[in-house]
Predicted model as a PDB file, atoms N, CA, C, CB and O in Angstrom, pLDDT in the B-factor column:
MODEL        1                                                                  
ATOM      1  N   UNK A   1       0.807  -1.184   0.000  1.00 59.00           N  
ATOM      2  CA  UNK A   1       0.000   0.000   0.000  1.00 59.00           C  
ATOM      3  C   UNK A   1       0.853   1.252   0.000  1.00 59.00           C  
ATOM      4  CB  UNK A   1      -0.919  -0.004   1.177  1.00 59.00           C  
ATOM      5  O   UNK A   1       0.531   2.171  -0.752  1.00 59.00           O  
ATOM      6  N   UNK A   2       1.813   1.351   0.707  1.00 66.00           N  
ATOM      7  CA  UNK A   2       3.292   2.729   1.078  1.00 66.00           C  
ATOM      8  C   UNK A   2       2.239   3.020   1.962  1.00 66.00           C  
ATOM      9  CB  UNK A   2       4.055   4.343  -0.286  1.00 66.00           C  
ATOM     10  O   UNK A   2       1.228   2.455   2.379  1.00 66.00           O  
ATOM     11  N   UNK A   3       2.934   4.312   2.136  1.00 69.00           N  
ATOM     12  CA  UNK A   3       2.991   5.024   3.508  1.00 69.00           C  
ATOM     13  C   UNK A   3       2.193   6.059   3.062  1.00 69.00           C  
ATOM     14  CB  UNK A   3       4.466   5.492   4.164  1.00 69.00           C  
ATOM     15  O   UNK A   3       2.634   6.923   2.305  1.00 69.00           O  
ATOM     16  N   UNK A   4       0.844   6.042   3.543  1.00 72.00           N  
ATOM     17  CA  UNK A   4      -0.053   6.561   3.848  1.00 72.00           C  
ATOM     18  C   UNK A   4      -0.218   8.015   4.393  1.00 72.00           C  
ATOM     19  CB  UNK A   4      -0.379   5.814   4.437  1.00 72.00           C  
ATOM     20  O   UNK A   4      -1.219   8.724   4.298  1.00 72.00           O  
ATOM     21  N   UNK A   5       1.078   8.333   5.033  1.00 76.00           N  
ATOM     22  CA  UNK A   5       1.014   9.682   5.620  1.00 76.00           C  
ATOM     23  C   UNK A   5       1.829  10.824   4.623  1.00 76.00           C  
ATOM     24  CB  UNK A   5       1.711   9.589   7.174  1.00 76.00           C  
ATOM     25  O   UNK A   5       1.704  12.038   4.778  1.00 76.00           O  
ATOM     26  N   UNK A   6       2.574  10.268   3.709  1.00 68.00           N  
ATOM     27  CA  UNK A   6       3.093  10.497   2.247  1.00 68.00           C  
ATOM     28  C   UNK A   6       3.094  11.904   2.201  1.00 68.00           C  
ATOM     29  CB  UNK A   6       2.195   9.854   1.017  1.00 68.00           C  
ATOM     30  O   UNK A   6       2.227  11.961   3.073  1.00 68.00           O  
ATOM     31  N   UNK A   7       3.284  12.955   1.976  1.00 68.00           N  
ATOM     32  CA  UNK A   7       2.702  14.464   1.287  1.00 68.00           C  
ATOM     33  C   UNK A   7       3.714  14.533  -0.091  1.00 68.00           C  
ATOM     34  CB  UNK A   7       3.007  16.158   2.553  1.00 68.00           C  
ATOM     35  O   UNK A   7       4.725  13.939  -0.467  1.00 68.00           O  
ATOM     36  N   UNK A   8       3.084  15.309  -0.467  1.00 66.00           N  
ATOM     37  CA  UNK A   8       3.818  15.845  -1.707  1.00 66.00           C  
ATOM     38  C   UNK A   8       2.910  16.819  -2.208  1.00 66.00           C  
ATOM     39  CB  UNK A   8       4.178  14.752  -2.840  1.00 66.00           C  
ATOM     40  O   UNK A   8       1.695  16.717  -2.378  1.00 66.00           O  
ATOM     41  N   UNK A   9       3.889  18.050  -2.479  1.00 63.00           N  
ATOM     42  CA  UNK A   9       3.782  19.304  -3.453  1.00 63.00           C  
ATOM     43  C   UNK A   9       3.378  19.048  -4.806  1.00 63.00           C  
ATOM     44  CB  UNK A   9       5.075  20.009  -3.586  1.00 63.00           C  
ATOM     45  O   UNK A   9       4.245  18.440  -5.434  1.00 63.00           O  
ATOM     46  N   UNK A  10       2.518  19.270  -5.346  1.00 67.00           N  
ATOM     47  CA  UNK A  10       2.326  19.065  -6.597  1.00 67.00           C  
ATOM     48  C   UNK A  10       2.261  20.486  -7.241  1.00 67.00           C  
ATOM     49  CB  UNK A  10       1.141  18.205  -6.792  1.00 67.00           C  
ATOM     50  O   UNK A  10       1.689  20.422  -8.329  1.00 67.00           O  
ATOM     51  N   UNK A  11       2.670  21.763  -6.911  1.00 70.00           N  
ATOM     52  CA  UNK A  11       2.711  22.977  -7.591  1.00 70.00           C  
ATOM     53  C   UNK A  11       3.573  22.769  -8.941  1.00 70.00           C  
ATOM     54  CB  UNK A  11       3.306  24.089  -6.633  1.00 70.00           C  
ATOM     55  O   UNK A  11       4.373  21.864  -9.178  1.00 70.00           O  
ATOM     56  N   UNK A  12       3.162  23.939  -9.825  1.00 69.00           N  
ATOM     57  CA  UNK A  12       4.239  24.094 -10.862  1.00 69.00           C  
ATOM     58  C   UNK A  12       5.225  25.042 -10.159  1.00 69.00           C  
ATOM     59  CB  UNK A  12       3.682  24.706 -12.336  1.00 69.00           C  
ATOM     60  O   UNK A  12       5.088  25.808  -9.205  1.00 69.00           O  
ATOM     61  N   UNK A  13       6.375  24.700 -11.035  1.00 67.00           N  
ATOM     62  CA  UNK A  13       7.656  25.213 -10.855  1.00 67.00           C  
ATOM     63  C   UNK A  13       7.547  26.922 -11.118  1.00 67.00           C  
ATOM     64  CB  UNK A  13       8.701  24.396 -11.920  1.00 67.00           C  
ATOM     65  O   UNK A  13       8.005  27.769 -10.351  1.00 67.00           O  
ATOM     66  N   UNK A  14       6.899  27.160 -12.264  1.00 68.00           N  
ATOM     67  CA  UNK A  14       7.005  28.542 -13.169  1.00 68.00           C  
ATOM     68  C   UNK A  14       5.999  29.194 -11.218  1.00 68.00           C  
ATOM     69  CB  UNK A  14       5.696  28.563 -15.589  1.00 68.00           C  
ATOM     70  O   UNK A  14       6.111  30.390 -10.950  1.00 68.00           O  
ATOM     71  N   UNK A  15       5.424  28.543 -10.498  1.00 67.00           N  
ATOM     72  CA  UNK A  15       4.410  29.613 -10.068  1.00 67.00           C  
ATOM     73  C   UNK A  15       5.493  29.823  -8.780  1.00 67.00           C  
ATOM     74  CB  UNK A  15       2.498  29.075  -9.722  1.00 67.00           C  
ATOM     75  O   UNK A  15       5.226  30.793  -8.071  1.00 67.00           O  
ATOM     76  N   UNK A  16       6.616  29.075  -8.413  1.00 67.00           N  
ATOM     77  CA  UNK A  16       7.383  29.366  -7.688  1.00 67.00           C  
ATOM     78  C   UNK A  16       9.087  30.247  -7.538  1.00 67.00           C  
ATOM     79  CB  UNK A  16       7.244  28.402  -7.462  1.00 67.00           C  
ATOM     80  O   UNK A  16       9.688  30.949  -6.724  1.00 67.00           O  
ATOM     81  N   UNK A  17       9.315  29.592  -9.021  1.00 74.00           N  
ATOM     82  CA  UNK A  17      10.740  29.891  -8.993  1.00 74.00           C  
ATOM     83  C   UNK A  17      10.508  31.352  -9.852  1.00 74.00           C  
ATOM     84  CB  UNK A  17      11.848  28.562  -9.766  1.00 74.00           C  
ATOM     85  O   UNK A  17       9.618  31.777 -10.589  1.00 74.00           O  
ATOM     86  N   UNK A  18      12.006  31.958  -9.266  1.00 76.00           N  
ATOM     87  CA  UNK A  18      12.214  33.326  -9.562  1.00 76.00           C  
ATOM     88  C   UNK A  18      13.413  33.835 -10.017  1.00 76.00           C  
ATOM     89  CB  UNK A  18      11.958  33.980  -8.591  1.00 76.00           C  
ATOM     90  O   UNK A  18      14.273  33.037 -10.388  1.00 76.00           O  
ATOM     91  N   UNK A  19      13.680  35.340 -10.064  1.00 81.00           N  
ATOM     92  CA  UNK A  19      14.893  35.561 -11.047  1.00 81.00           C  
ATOM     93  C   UNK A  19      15.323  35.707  -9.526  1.00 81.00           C  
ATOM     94  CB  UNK A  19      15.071  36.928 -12.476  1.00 81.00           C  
ATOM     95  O   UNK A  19      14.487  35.852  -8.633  1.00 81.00           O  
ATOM     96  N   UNK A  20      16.545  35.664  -9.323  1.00 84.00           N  
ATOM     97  CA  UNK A  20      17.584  36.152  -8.113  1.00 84.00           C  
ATOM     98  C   UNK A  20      17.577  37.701  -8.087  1.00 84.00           C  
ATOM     99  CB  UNK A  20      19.261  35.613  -8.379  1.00 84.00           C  
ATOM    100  O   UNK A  20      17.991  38.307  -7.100  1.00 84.00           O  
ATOM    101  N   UNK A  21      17.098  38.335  -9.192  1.00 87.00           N  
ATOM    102  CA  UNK A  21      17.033  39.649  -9.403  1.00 87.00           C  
ATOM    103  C   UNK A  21      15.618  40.776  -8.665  1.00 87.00           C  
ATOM    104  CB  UNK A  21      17.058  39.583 -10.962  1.00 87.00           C  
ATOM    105  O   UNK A  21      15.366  41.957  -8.427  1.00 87.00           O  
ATOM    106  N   UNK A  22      15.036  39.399  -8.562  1.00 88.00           N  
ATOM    107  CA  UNK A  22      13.237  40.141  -8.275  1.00 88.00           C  
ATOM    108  C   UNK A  22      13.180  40.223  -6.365  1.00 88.00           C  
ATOM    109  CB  UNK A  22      11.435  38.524  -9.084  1.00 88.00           C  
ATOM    110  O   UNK A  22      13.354  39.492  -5.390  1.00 88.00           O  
ATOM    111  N   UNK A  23      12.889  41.352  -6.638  1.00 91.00           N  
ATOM    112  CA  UNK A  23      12.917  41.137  -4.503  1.00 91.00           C  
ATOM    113  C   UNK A  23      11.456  40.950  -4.403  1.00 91.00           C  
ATOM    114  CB  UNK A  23      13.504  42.935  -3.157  1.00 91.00           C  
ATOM    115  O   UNK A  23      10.599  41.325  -5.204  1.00 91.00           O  
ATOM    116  N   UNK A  24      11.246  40.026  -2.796  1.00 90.00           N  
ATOM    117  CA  UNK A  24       9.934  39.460  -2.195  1.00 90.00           C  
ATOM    118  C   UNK A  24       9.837  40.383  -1.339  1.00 90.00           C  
ATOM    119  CB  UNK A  24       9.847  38.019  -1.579  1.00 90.00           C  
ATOM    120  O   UNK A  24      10.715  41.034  -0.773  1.00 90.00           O  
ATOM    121  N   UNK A  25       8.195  40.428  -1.230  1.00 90.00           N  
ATOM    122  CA  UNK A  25       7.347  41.101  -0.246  1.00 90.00           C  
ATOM    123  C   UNK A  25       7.719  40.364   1.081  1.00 90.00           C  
ATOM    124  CB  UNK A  25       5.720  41.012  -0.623  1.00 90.00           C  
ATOM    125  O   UNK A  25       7.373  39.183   1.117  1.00 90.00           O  
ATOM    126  N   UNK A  26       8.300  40.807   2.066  1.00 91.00           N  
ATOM    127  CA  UNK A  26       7.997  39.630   3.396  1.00 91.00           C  
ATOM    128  C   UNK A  26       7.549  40.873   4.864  1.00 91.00           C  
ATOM    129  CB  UNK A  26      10.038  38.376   3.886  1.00 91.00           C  
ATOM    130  O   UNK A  26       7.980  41.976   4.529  1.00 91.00           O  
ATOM    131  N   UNK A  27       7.090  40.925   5.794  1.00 88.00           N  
ATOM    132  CA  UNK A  27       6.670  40.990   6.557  1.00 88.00           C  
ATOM    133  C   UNK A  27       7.395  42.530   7.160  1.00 88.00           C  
ATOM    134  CB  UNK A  27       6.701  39.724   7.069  1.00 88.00           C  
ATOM    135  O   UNK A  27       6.914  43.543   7.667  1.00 88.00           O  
ATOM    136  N   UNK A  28       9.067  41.999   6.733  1.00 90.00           N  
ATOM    137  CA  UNK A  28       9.914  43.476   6.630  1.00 90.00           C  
ATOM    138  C   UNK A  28       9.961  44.125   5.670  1.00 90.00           C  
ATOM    139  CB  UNK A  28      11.157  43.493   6.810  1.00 90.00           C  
ATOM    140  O   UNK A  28      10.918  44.899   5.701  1.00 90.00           O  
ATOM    141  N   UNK A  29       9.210  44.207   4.561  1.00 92.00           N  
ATOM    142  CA  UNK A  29       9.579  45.259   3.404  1.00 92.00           C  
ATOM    143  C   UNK A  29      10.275  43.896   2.523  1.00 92.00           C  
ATOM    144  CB  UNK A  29      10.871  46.872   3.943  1.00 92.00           C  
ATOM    145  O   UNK A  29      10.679  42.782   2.856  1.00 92.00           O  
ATOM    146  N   UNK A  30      10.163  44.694   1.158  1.00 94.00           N  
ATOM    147  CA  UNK A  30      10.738  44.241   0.216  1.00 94.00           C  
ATOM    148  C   UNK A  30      12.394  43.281   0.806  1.00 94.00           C  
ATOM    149  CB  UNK A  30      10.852  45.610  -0.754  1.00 94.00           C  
ATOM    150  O   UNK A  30      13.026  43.811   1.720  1.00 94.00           O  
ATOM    151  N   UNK A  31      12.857  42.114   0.282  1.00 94.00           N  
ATOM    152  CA  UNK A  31      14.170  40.971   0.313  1.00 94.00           C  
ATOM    153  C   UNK A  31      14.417  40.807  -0.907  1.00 94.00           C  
ATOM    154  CB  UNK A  31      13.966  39.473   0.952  1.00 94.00           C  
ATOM    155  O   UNK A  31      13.647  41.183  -1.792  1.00 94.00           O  
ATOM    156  N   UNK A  32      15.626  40.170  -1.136  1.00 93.00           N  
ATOM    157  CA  UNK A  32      16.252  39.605  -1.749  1.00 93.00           C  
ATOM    158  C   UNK A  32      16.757  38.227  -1.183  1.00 93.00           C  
ATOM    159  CB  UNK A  32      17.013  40.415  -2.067  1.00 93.00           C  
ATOM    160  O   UNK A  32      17.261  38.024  -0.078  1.00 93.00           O  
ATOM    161  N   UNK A  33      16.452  37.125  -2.417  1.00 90.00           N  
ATOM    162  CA  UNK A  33      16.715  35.680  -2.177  1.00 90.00           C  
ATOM    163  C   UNK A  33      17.544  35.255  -0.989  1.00 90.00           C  
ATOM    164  CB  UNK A  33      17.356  35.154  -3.316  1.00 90.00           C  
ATOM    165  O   UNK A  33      17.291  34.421  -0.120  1.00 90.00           O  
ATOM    166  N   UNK A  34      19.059  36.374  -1.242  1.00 92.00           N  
ATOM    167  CA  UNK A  34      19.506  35.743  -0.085  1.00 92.00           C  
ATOM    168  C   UNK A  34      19.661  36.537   0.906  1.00 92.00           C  
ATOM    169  CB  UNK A  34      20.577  35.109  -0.228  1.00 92.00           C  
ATOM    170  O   UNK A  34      20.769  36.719   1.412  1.00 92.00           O  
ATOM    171  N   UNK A  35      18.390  37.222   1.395  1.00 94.00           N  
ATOM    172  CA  UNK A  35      18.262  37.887   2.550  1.00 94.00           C  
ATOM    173  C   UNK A  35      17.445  37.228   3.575  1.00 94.00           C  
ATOM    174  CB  UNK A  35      17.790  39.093   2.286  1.00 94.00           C  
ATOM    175  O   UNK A  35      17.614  37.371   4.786  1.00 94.00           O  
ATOM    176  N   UNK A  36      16.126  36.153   2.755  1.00 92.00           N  
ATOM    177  CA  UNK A  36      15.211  35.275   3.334  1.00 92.00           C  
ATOM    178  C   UNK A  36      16.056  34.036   3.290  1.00 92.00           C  
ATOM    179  CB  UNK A  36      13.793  35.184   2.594  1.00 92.00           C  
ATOM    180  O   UNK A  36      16.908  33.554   2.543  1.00 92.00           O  
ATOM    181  N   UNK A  37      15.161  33.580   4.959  1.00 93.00           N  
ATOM    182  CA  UNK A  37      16.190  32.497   5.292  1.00 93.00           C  
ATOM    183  C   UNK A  37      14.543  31.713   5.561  1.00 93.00           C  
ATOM    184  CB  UNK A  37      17.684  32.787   6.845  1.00 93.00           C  
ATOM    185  O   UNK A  37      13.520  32.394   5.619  1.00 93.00           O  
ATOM    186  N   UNK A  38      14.547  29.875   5.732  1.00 93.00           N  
ATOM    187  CA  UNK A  38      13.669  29.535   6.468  1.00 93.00           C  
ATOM    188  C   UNK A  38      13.368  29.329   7.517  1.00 93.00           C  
ATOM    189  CB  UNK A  38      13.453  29.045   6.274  1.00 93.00           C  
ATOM    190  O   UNK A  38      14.169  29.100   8.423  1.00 93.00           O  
ATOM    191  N   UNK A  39      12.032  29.368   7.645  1.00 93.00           N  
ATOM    192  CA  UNK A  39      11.084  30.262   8.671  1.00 93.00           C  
ATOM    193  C   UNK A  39      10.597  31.120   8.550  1.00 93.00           C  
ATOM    194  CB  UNK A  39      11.384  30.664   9.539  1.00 93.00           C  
ATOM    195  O   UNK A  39       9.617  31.395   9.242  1.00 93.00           O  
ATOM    196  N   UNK A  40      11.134  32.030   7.487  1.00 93.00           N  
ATOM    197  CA  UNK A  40      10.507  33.715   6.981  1.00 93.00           C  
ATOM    198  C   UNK A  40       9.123  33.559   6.537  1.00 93.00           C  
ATOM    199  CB  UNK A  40      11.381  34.510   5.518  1.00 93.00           C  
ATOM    200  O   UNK A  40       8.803  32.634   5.791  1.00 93.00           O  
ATOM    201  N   UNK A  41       8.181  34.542   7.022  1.00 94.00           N  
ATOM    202  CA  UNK A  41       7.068  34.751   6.274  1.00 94.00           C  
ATOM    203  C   UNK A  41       6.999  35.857   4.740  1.00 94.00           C  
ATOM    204  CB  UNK A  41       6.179  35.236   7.387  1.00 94.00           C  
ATOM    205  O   UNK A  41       7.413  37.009   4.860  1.00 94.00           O  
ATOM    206  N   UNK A  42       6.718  35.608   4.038  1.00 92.00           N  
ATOM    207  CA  UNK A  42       6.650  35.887   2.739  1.00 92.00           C  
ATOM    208  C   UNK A  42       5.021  36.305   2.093  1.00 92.00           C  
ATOM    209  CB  UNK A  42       7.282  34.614   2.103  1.00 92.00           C  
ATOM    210  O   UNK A  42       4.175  35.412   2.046  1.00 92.00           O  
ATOM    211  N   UNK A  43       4.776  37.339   1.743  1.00 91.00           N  
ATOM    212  CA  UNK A  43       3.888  37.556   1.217  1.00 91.00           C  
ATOM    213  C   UNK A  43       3.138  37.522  -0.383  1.00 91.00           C  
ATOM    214  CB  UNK A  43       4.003  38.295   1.671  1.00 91.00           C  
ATOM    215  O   UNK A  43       3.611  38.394  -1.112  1.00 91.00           O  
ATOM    216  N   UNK A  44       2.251  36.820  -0.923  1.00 85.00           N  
ATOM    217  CA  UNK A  44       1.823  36.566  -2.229  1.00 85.00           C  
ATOM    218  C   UNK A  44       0.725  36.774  -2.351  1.00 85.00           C  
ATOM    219  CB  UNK A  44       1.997  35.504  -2.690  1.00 85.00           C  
ATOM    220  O   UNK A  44      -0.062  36.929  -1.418  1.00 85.00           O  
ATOM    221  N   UNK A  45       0.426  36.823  -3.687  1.00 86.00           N  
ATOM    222  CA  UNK A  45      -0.863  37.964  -4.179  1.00 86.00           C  
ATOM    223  C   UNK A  45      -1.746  36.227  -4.263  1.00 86.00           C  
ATOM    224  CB  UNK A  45      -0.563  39.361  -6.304  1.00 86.00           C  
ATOM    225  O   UNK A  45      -1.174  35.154  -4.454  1.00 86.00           O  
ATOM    226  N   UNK A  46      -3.244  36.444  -4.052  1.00 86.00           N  
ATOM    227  CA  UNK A  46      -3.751  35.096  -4.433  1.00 86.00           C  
ATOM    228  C   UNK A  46      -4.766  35.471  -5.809  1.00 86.00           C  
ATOM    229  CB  UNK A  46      -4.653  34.308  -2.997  1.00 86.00           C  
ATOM    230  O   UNK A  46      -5.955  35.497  -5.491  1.00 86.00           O  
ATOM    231  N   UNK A  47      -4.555  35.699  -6.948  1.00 87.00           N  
ATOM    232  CA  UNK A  47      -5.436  36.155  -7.673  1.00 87.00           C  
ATOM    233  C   UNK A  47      -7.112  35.457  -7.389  1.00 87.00           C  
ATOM    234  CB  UNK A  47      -4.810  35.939  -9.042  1.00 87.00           C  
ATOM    235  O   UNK A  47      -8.022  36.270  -7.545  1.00 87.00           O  
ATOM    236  N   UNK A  48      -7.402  34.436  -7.105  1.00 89.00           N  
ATOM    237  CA  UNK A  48      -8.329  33.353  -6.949  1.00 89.00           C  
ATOM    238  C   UNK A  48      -9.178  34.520  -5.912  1.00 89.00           C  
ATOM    239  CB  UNK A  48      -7.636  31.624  -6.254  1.00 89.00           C  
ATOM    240  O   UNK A  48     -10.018  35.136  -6.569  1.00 89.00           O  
ATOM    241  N   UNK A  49      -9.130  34.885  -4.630  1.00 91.00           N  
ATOM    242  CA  UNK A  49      -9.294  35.596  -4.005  1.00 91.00           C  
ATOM    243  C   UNK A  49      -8.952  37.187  -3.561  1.00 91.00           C  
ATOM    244  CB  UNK A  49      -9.178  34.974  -3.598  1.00 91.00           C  
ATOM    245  O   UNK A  49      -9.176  37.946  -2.619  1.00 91.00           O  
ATOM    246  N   UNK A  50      -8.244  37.188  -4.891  1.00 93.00           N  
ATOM    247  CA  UNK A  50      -7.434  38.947  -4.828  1.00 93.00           C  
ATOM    248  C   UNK A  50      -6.788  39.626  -3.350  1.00 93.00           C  
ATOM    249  CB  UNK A  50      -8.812  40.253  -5.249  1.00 93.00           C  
ATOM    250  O   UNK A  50      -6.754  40.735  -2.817  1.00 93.00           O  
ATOM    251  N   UNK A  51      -6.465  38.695  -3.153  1.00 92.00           N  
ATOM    252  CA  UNK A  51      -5.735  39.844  -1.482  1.00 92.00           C  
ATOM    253  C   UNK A  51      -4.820  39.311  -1.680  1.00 92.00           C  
ATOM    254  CB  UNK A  51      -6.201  39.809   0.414  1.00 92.00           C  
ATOM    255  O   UNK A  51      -4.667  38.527  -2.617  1.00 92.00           O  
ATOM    256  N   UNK A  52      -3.733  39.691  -0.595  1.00 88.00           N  
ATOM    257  CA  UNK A  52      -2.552  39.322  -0.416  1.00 88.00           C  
ATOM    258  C   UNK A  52      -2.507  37.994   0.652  1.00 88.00           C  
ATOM    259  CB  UNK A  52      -1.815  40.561   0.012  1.00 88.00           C  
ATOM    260  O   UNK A  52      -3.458  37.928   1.432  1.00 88.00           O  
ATOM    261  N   UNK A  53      -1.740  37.211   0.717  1.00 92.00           N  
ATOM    262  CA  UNK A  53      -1.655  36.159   1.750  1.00 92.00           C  
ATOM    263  C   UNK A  53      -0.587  35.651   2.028  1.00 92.00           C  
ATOM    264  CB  UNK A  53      -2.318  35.207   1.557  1.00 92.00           C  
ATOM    265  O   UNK A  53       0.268  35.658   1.143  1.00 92.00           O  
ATOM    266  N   UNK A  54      -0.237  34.989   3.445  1.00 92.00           N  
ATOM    267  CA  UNK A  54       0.967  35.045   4.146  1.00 92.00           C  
ATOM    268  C   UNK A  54       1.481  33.504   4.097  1.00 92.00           C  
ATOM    269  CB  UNK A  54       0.745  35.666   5.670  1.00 92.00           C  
ATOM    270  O   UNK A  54       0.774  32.548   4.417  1.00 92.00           O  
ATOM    271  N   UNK A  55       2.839  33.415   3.640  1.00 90.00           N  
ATOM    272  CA  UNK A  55       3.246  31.973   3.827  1.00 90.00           C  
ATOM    273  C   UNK A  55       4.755  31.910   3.843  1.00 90.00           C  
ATOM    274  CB  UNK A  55       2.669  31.029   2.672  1.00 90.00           C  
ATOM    275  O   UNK A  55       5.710  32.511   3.350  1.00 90.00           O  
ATOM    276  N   UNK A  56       4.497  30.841   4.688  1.00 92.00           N  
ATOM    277  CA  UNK A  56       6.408  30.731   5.196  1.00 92.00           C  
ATOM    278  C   UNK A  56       6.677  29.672   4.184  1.00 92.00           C  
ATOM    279  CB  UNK A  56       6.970  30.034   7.194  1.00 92.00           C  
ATOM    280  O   UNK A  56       6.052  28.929   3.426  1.00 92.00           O  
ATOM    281  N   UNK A  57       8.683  30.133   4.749  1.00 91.00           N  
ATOM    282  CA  UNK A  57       9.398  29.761   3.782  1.00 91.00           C  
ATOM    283  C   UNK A  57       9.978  28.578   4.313  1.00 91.00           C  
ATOM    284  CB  UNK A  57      10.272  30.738   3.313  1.00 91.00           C  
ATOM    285  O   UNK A  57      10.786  28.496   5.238  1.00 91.00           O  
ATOM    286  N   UNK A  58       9.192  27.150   3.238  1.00 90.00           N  
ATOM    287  CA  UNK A  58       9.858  26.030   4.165  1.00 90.00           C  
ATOM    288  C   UNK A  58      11.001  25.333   3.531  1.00 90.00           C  
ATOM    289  CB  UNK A  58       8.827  24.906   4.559  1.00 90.00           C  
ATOM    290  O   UNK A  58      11.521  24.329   4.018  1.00 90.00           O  
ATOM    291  N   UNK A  59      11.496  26.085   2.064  1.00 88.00           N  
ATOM    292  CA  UNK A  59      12.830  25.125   1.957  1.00 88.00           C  
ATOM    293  C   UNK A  59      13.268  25.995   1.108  1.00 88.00           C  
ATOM    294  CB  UNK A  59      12.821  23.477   1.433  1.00 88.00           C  
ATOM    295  O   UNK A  59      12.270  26.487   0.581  1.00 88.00           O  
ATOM    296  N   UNK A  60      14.557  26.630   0.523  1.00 87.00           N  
ATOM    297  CA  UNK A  60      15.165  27.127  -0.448  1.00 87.00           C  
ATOM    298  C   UNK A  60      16.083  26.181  -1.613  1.00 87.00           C  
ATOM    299  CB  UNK A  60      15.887  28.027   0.231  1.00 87.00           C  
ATOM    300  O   UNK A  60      16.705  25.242  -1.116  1.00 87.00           O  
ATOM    301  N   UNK A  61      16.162  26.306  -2.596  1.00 83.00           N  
ATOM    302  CA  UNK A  61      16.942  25.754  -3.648  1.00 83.00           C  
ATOM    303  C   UNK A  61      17.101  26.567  -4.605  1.00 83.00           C  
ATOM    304  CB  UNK A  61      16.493  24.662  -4.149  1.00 83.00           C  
ATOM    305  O   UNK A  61      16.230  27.134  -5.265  1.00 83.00           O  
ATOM    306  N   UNK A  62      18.641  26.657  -4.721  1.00 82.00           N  
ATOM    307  CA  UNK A  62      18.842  27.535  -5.776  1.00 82.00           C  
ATOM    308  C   UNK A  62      19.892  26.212  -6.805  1.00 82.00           C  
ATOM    309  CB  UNK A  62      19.729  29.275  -5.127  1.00 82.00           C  
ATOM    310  O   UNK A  62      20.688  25.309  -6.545  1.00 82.00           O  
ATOM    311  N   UNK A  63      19.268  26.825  -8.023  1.00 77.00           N  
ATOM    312  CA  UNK A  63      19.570  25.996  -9.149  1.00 77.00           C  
ATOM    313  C   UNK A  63      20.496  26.929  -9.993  1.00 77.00           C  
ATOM    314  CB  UNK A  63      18.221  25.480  -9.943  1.00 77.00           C  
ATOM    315  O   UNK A  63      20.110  28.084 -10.176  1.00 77.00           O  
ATOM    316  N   UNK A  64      22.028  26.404 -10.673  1.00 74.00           N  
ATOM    317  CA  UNK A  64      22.397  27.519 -11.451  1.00 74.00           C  
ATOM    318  C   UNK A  64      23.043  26.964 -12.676  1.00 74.00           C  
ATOM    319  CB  UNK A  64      23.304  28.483 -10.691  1.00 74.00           C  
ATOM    320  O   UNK A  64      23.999  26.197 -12.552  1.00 74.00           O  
ATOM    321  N   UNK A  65      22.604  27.286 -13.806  1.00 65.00           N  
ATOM    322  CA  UNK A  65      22.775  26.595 -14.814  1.00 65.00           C  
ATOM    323  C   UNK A  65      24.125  26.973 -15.535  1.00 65.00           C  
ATOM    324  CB  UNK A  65      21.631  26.719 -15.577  1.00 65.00           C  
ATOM    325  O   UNK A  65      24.462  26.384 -16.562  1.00 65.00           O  
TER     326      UNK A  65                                                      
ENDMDL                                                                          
END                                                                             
């Protein structure tokens, strides 16, 4: 059967990943990638519901091609 308690992210990539160039809304004013560490709360627009909404930062990966 596996393991039942299982999670997994199924988001797309494009709705997460970003330029290193673009600063985030977080709780202090505008950051940069490597100014947020995890644990940070981070702020995002929810178009679905149009407000803004609050979510922490539970893992970083930076990819560099």
């Amino acid at each position: 059967m596996g393991n039942l308690d299982a999670k997994r992210d199924w988001g797309f990539a494009g709705d997460y990943c970003i330029d290193l160039g673009t600063s985030i809304l977080t709780n202090h004013g505008f950051k940069y990638y490597d100014e947020i560490k995890v644990g940070d709360t981070v702020l995002n627009y929810n178009p679905e519901k149009d407000c803004l909404e609050k979510d922490s930062v539970l893992k970083k990966i930076l990819i560099r091609n």
